[in-house]
Structure formats: C-alpha cells, structure tokens
N, C-alpha and C positions, 0 to 999 in steps of 0.2 A: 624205765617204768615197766612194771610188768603188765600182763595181758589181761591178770585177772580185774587190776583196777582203771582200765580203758573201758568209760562207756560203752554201753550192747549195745546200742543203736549207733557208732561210729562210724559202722558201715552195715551195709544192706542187706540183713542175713537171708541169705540161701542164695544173695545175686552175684556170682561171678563171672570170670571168662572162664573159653573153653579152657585155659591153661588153670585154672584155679585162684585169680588173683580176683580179690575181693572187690567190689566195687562199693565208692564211697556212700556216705548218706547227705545228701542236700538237705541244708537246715534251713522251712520256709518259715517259722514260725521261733525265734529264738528262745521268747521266753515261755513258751510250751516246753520247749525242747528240755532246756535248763529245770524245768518243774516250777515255776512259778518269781513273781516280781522281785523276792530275795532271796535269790538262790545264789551261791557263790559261784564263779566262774574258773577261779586258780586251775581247779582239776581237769575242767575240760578242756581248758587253755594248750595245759599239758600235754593232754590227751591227743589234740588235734597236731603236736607237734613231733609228739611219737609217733603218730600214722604217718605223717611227712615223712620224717626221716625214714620210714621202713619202704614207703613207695619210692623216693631219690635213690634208695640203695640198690632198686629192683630196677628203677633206670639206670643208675651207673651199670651193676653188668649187662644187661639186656642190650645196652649202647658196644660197651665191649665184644661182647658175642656177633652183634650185627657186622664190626667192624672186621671180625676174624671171619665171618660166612663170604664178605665183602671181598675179602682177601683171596679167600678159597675157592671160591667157585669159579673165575676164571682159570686155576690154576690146574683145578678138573677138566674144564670143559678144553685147555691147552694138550692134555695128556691124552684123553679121548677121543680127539682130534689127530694124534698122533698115532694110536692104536689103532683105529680106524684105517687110518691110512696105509698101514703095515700092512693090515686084514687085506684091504681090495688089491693090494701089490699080490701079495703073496696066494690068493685068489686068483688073479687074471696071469699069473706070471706064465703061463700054459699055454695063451692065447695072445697075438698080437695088440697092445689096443694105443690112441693114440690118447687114452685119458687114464691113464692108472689110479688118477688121483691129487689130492689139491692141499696143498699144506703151506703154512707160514715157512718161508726160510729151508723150503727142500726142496733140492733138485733131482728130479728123477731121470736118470739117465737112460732106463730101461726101454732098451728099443726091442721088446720081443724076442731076443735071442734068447736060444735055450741055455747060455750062462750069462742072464741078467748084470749088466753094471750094478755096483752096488751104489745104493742111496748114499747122495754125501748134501750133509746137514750142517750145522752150527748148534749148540748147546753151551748153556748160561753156568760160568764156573762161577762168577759173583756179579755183584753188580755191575754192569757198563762192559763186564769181562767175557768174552766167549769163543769157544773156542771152532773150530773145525774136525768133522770124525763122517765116517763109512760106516754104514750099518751092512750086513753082511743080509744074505737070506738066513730068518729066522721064525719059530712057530710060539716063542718066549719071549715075554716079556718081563722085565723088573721093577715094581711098583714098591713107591715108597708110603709104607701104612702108617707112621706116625711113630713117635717114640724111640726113633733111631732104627728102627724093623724095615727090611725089606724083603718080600717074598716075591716069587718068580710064577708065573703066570703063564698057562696055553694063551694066543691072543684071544680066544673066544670070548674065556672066561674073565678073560681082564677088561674086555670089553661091557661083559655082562656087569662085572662088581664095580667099575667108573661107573656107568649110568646108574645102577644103583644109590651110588656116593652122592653123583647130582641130582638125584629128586629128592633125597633126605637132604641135601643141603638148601636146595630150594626151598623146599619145604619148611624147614629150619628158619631161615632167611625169612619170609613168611607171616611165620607165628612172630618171631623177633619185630618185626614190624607192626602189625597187627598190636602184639603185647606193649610197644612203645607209646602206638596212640591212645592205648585205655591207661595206660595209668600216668602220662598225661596229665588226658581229662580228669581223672583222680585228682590228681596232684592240685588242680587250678581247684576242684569242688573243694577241699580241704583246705585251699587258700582262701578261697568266698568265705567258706565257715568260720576262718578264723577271724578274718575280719569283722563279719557280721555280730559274730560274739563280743568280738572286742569294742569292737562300736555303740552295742547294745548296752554295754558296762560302761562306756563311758557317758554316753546321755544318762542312765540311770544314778550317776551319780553325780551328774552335773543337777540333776534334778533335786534329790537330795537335798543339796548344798543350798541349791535356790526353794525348797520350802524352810527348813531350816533357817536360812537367814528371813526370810520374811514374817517366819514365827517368831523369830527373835525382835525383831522393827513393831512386832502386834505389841508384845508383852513390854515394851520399850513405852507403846501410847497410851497403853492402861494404866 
C-alpha cells in the first residue's frame, strides 16, 4: 500500500525520535477516529498493518546492527588493549620498571636491558586455533579497516583512531538500543489499535444483526 493512502493521523505528526522514527498514534476513541458509527474499517485495517510491517522491518535490522556492534566492540576494545600495551613498553623501554604493562595472554620478558627480550604472545589463526609469535621493538602498527584494507599506523595515532572507533561504536550500540525500545512500544500501540478497531467492528455488527433481527420478530407481530 502506498503512503499516500495511509491515514494522516497513523502516526503522530511532528513526534519522532532523536533518529527520525515516527512515533505511533494511540487510538482512545475509535469511532471518532474512523469518522463516525458507519464508517468502514477495511482501509484502516490495512493501514494499521502496513505500519506494522514497516516498524518489524526497522526491528529486524536495528536487531542485526545491535548484534554486529555486540560483535565489535570487544574486538576494539581487545586491539586497544594491545596497542596500549606496545605504547607503555616502548615508552618505559629506557628506564627499568617492574610493570611495563598488563595484557591477556603476553608475556613480557623485558627486564630493562638495553636490548629488550622481545614480547612473545599467542594470536587467533581461527577458531579454538592459535598460534605462538615475537613481536620485535616496533613504533607500527597494522590495523584491519574493513573491507579487506589494512593500513599501518605510528602507535600513537592507532591508538588515537581505536578510541575513536570505540566511542562511535558505543555510541552506535546506544542509539541501536534506545531505537529498539521506541519502536517496540510502537509496535505493541499499533497492536492495541488494531485490536481495538477490530473489536469495535465487531460488536457494531454483532449490533446490527441484533436490531435487525428484532425489527424482523416486530414486523412478524403486527
């Protein structure tokens, strides 16, 4: 159905979220709503079922999105953790210390000498699989951008563009959330509506039926 023949008052003009998603119209008075005691319902019926499916479709991706932010942002906050950790080595490597630093799964052999043991690690070839490697003194990093792209990085600046990633992804994460719960509530007000409507049509014609037949029982006794 198209948009032009969706009731104006479906939803609640000028009320949205901050993202732009409309929000529904709660119908307290049905047969106001519809224009009066014989007014058909087919089209609003409709109506109420095309805004459904356009809010469930804005939940399926917004569900998907969430799940990929879900995915992600550990997988920053792992890498971040890792760069970090390069930073304060490669930082203190000048100076004695008995805390270079604190990471999952690395040992730091670096006892102050002026040529450092190198870091030796483990790193995830696939699943359940991983392997063993030396990181060398280095001021580069290698970050993976998406898309099959990887570009090389001073640690500073890798440092800087990870936290970056993780307040946009938080952020992201967030609104995803936030946008999950409103249209929702959408979703259930457009389910009240339909009901209400449909309930409304149904006593009105249960009515009907019962003045009708009792016009007929009159005209039977005269």
């Amino acid at each position: 159905m198209s948009v032009s023949k969706t009731p104006p008052d479906i939803i609640q003009e000028g009320e949205k979220n901050p993202r732009g998603i409309p929000k529904a119209l709660f119908i307290d008075d049905v047969e106001e709503y519809l224009g009066g005691p014989d007014a058909a319902v087919e089209r609003v019926l409709s109506a109420f079922q095309d805004a459904l499916a356009k809010y469930r479709y804005m939940d399926s991706n917004l569900t998907q999105r969430r799940r990929g932010l879900e995915e992600k942002i550990p997988d920053i906050k792992k890498t971040l953790s890792m760069v970090e950790f390069l930073h304060r080595r490669r930082e203190g490597k000048n100076r004695t210390s008995d805390n270079a630093g604190d990471a999952d799964d690395i040992v730091d052999d670096d006892d102050g000498s002026e040529n450092p043991v190198p870091v030796r690690t483990t790193f995830e070839l696939a699943d359940t699989l991983y392997a063993e490697a030396e990181l060398e003194e280095t001021d580069t990093v290698y970050l993976w951008l998406g898309a099959n792209v990887m570009l090389s990085y001073k640690i500073p600046a890798a440092i800087e563009l990870l936290k970056s990633k993780l307040e946009a992804a938080n952020t992201s994460l967030n609104n995803a959330i936030e946008d999950l719960e409103f249209i929702r509530e959408q979703m259930t007000v457009m389910e009240v509506n339909t009901a209400r409507v449909y309930n409304w049509d149904v006593k009105r014609r249960r009515e009907k039926r019962e003045k009708e037949r009792l016009s007929g029982e009159g005209g039977v006794d005269a």
